[in-house]
C-alpha positions in Angstrom: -21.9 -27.9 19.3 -19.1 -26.6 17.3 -19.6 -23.0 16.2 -17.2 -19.6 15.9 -17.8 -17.8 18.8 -17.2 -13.5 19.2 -16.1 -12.6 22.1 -15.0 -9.1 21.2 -13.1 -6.0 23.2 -12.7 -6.2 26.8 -14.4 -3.8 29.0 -12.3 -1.7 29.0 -11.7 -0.8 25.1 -15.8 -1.1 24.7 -15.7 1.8 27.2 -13.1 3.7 25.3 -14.3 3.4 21.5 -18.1 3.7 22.8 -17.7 6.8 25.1 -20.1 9.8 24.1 -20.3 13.6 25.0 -23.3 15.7 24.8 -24.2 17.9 22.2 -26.8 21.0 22.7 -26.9 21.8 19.1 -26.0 20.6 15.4 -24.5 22.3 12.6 -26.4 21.7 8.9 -24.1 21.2 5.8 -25.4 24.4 5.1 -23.9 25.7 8.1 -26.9 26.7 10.0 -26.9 26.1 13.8 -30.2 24.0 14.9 -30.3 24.4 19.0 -31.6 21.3 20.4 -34.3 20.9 22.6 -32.4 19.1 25.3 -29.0 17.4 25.0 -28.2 14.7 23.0 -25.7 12.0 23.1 -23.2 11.1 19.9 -20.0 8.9 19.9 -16.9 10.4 20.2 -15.2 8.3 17.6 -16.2 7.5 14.2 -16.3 4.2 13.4 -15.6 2.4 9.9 -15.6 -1.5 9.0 -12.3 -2.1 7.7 -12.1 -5.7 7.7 -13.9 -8.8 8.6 -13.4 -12.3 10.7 -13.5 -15.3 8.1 -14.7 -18.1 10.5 -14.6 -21.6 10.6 -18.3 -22.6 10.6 -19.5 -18.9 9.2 -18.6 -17.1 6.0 -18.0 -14.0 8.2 -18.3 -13.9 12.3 -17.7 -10.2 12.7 -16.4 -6.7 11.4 -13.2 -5.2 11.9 -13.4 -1.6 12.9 -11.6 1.4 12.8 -12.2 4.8 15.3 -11.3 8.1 14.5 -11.4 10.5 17.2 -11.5 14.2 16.9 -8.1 14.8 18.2 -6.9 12.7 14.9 -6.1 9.2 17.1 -6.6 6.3 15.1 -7.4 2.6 16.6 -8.0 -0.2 14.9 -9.8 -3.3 15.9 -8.0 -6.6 15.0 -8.0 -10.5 16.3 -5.7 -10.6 19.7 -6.1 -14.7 19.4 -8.4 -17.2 18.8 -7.9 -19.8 21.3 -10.2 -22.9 20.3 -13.1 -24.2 22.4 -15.6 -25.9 20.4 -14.9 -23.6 17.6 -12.2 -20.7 17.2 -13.0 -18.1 19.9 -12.7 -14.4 18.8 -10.7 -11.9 21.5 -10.7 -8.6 19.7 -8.1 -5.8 20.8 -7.1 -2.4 19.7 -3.5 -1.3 18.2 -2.4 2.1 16.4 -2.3 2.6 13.1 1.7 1.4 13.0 0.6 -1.7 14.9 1.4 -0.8 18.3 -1.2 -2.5 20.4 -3.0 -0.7 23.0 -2.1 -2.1 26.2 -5.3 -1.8 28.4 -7.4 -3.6 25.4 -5.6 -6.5 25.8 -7.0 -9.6 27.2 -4.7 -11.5 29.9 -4.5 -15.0 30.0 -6.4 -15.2 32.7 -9.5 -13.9 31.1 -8.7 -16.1 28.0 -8.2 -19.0 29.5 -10.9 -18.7 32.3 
């Protein structure tokens, strides 16, 4: 069966634009602080869609994503190949806003071609 297949980040850049920290207590728009009754988990990063995967078979196979983390660090998702194996296959990797990819996102060849 021929299809478009996502394969996405590697563990290592799931990790990374996924981690979390705990929070004890939120602030309103208002400005009032609301303590919490126990911790609670929120991503690091904020993530935006800034793109999409046009596929082969599919219209669209996936969003493109950007992370912006406090510190004011950038990443972008974007397509590291698309070898083809019954259908394009979809290895997403992360790069800096001047294109610079980030090394540890990127998938060897060994784990592309198995």
């Amino acid at each position: 069966m021929r299809c478009d297949q996502y394969v996405g980040l590697n563990k290592w850049a799931k990790r990374r634009v996924s981690a979390t920290r705990a929070v004890k207590s939120l602030i309103t728009p208002e400005g009032k602080q609301i303590d919490l009754p126990r911790p609670f988990e929120l991503p690091i990063a904020e993530k935006s869609a800034v793109g999409t995967i046009t596929g082969a078979y599919v219209d669209e196979v996936a969003k493109l994503h950007r992370y912006t983390f406090p510190s004011g660090r950038v990443y972008e998702e974007y397509v590291q190949c698309s070898p083809w194996c019954g259908g394009p296959m979809y290895y997403i990797a992360l790069r800096r806003l001047d294109g610079t990819p980030l090394k540890l996102s990127l998938w060897t060849d060994e784990e592309i071609n198995g």
